[in-house]
ZAMARGU-4260 file (C-alpha; in steps of 0.2 Angstrom, whole numbers, plus 5000, padded with zeros to 4 digits):
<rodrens>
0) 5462/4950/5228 | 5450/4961/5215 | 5460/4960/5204 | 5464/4940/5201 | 5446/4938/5205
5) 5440/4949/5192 | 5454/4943/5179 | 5447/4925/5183 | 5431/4930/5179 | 5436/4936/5162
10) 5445/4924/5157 | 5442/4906/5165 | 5424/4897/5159 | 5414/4897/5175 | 5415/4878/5181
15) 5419/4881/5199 | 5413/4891/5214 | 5429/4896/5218 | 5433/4905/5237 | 5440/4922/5238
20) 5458/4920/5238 | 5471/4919/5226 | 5486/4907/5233 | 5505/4912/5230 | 5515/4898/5238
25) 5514/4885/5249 | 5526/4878/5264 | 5520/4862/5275 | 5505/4861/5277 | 5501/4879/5276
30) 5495/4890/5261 | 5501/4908/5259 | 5490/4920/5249 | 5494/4935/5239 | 5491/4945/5253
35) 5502/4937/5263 | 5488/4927/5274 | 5491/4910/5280 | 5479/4896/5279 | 5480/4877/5289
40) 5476/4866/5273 | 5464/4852/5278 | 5458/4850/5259 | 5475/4846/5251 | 5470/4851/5234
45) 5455/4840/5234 | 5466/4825/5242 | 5479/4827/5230 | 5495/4834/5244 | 5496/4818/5254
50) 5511/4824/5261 | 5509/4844/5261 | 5516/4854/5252 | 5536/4855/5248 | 5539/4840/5258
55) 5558/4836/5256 | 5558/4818/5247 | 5545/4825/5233 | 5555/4840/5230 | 5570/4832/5231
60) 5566/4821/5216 | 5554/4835/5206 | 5576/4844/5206 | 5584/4825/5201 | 5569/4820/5189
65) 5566/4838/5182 | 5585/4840/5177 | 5586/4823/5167 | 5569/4824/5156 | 5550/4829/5157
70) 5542/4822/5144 | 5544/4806/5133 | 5533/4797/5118 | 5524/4781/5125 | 5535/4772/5111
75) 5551/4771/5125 | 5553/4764/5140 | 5549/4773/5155 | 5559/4769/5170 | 5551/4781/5184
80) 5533/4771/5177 | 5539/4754/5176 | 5543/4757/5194 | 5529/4765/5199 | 5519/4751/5192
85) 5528/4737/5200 | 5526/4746/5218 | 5508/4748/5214 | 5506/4729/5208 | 5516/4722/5221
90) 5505/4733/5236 | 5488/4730/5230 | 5485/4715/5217 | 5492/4704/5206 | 5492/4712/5189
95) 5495/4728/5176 | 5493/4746/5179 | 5488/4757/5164 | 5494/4776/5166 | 5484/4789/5162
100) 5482/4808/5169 | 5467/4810/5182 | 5454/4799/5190 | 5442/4805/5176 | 5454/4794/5164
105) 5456/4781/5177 | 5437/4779/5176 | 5435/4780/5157 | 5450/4766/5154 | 5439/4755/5168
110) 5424/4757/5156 | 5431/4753/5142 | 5442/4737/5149 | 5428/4730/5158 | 5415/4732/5138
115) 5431/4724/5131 | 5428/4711/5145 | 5410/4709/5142 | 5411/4707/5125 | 5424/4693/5125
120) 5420/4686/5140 | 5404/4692/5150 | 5393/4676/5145 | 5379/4688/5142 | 5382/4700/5159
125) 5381/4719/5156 | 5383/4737/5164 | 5389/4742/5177 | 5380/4744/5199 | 5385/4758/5207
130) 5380/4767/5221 | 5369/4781/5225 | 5379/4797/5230 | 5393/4791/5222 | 5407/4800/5212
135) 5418/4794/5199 | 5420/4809/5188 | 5412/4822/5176 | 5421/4817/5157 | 5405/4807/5147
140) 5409/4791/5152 | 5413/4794/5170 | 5398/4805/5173 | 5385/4790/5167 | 5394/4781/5181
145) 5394/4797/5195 | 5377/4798/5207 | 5378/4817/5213 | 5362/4827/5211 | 5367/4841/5198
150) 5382/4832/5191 | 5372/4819/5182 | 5364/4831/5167 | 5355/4829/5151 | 5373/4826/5143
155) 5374/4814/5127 | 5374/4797/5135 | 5384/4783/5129 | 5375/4766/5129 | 5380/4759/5146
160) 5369/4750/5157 | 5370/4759/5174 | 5360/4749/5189 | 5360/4761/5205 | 5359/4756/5222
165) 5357/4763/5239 | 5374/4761/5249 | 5377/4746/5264 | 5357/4738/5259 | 5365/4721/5254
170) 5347/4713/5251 | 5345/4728/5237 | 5363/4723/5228 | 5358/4706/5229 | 5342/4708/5219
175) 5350/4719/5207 | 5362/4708/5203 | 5351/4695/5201 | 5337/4704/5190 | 5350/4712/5180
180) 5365/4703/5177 | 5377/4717/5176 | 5395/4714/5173 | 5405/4723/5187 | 5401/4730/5203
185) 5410/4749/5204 | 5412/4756/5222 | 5422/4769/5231 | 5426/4760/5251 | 5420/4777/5256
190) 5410/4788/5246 | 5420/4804/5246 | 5407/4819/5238 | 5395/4808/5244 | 5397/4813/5260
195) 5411/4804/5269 | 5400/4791/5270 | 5411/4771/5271 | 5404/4757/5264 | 5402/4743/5279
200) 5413/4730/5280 | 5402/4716/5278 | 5392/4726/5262 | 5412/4726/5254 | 5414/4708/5257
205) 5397/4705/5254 | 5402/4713/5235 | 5415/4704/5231 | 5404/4687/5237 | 5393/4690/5223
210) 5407/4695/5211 | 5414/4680/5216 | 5401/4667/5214 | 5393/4675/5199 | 5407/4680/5188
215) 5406/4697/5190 | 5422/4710/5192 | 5425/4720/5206 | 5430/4736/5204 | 5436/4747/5219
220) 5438/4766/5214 | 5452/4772/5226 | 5453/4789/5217 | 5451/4797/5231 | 5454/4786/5246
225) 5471/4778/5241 | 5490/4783/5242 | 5491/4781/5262 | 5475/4792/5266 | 5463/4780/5273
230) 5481/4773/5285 | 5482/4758/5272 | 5489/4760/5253 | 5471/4758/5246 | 5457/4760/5258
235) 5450/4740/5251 | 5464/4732/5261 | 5456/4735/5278 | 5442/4723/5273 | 5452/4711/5264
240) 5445/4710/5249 | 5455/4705/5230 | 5445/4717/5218 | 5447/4712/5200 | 5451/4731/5196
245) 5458/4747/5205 | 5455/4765/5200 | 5467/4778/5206 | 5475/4795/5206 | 5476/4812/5216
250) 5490/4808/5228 | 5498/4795/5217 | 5508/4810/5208 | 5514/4819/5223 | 5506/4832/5217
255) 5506/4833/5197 | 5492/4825/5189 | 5494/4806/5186 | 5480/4792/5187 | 5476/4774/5182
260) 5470/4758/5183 | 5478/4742/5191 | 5471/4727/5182 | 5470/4708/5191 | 5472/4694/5180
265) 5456/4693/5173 | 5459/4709/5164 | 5475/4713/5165 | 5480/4706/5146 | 5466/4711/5136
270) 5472/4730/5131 | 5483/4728/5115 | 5491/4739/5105 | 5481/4754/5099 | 5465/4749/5110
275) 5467/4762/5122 | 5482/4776/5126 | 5486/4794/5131 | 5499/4808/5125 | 5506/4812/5141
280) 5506/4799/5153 | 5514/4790/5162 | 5524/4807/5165 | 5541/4804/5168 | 5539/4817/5184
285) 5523/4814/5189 | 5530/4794/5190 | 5545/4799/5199 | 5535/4808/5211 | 5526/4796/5215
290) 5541/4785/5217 | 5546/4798/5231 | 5526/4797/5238 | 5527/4780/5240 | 5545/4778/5248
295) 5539/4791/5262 | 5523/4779/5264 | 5530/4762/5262 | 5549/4763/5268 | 5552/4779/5280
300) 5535/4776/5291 | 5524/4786/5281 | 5507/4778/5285 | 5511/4771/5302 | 5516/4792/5306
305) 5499/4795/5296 | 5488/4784/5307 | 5495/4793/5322 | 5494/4809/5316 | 5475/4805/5311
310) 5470/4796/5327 | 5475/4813/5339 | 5464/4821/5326 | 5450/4809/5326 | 5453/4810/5347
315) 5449/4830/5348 | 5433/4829/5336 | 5426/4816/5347 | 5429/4826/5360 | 5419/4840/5351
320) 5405/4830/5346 | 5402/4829/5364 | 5405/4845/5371 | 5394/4851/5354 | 5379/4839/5351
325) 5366/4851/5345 | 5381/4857/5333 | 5390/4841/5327 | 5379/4825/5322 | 5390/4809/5314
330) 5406/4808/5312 | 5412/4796/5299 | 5426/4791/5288 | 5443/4782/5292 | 5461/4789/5294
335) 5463/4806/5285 | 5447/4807/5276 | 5432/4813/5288 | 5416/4822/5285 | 5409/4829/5302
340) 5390/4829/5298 | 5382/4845/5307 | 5364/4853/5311 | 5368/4867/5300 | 5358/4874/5285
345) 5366/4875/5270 | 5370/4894/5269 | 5373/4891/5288 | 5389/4879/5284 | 5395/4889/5267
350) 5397/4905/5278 | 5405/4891/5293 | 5418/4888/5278 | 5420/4904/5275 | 5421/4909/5293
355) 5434/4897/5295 | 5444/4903/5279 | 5445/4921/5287 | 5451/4912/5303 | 5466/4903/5294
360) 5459/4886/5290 | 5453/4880/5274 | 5439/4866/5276 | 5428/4859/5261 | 5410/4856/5262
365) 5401/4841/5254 | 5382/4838/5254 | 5377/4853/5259 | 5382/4853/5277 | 5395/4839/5281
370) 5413/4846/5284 | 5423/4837/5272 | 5440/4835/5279 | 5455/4827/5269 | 5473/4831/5278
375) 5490/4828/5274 | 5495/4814/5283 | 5508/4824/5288 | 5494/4836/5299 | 5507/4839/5319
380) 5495/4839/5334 | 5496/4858/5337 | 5490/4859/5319 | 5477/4850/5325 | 5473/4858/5338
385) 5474/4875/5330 | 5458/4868/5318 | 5449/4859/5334 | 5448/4877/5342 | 5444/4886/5327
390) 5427/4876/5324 | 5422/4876/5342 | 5424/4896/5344 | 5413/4894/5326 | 5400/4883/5330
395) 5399/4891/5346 | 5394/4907/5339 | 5383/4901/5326 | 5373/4889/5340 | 5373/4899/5354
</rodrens>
């Protein structure tokens, strides 16, 4: 391990607090080390390994897909994308995806489509509300858009409106849209770095009220709570809303990096030639993988077996929370995204993550102090119960 650490010292820029191990393969929904250590993977590359790692359907096409062609020029059709697309389209809402590589992308494409929008037809509306704690990426664009506190620097800014709110206060979103007239409303259903923190139901539909009404678009960034994580496709659907633009990414490529944009009617033609574009995506792979995703999610039970997998999870931290009050506060999120907000200090739940990393479980932090738990949907009961055990003995020791 002292010698990958050291070597990644040397010779990768310093951008990430990075835990002290270096990963040689992965099975399941298990991570194996270089040392041969085993760890329970509840942080699926940052929501990214919907299904774990290996699963049969992805692999199965990464050997079909991998063998016929990897790569492509936008100037030819793609048929893994054009398929992809259509699933996509046909699941969420009426429209046109645009392809690009991460949620980053995702983000900047929505930026630039809803100024194209403005401009032509925005009758005089401007920027863009977004909500405090929020995150929506760290590329220019996107970071103007993100509310973490030391993510939003003294970077050049482009010249883009940005109107912040304070999360489920619909009397505060009212008045901002009325005193500033912004053109879109941009919201994660549940504010992932943020905290875990979901966005009510009646604040979502009271959203897409205003965008309605007032001619303003709706945009839902599903970056990191869509592709089956949330026990839906896109974590929207459970309050029945029809937003005007979806971002996404992470699971949609099963695992290699793909993101975009799904684009209603009001949008969906106003990209023409040469406006906006990427090198490598859609990739052929990362389509066809995702492909694979969505037939394990939509046709062989995927979600439904997620939802059940999620609910005996959901069942055992309940459980905790009240075996454990003066350790465990809220517990919030939906399906396979949860962050368990604890009475810990900071330093006390960085050394709880490392605690558990040395016990075989890989958990991520957010805000400081709220566990931030993003499973495979794929996560069996005794997995579930290895983890449930794990924190007690933890939060035991480090309440007791």
């Amino acid at each position: 391990m002292t010698q990958w650490h050291a070597r990644d010292q040397q010779y990768l820029m310093n951008t990430y607090n990075r835990l002290p191990i270096a990963i040689s393969h992965a099975r399941g929904n298990t991570l194996y080390d270089t040392e041969g250590n085993e760890y329970l993977d509840l942080f699926t590359g940052l929501a990214v390994n919907v299904l774990g790692h290996t699963h049969p359907a992805v692999m199965e096409e990464l050997n079909r897909q991998g063998g016929s062609f990897l790569h492509i020029s936008n100037k030819f059709l793609n048929p893994p994308a054009i398929r992809l697309a259509e699933r996509l389209v046909k699941h969420s809402i009426d429209g046109k995806v645009f392809f690009g590589n991460s949620g980053a992308e995702a983000t900047e494409s929505a930026i630039k489509l809803v100024h194209k929008w403005t401009q032509e037809q925005g009758e005089g509306k401007r920027g863009f509300v977004v909500m405090k704690k929020s995150f929506h990426g760290r590329t220019l664009g996107a970071v103007r858009l993100t509310r973490q506190p030391g993510v939003y620097q003294d970077y050049p800014q482009p010249d883009l409106p940005v109107f912040e709110v304070e999360p489920n206060q619909p009397e505060e979103l009212r008045r901002v849209c009325e005193q500033e007239n912004p053109a879109a409303i941009l919201a994660e259903p549940i504010l992932g770095s943020g905290g875990v923190q979901p966005l009510d139901t009646s604040y979502l539909q009271e959203m897409a009220r205003l965008c309605r009404e007032q001619g303003r678009l709706l945009l839902m960034d599903e970056i990191q709570t869509g592709i089956g994580r949330t026990g839906t496709l896109f974590a929207y659907q459970h309050a029945g809303l029809q937003p005007d633009l979806i971002l996404f990414a992470k699971g949609v490529g099963g695992g290699l990096p793909l993101g975009g944009i799904i684009a209603g009617r009001k949008l969906a033609d106003l990209f023409h030639p040469g406006d906006h574009g990427t090198t490598f995506a859609p990739s052929p792979l990362s389509a066809a993988l995702g492909n694979a995703v969505l037939d394990v999610l939509l046709e062989q039970g995927g979600l439904e077996e997620g939802q059940k997998n999620a609910d005996y999870l959901w069942n055992h931290l309940r459980r905790l929370q009240k075996y454990l009050p003066d350790a465990i506060g809220e517990i919030r999120g939906r399906g396979m995204m949860i962050g368990i907000d604890t009475f810990l200090t900071p330093a006390q739940a960085k050394q709880l993550q490392l605690d558990l990393l040395q016990d075989g479980v890989l958990v991520d932090i957010a805000q400081q102090t709220v566990i931030r738990l993003l499973p495979p949907l794929t996560l069996t009961p005794d997995e579930s119960d290895r983890f449930a055990d794990r924190l007690e003995r933890r939060l035991k020791q480090t309440f007791s």
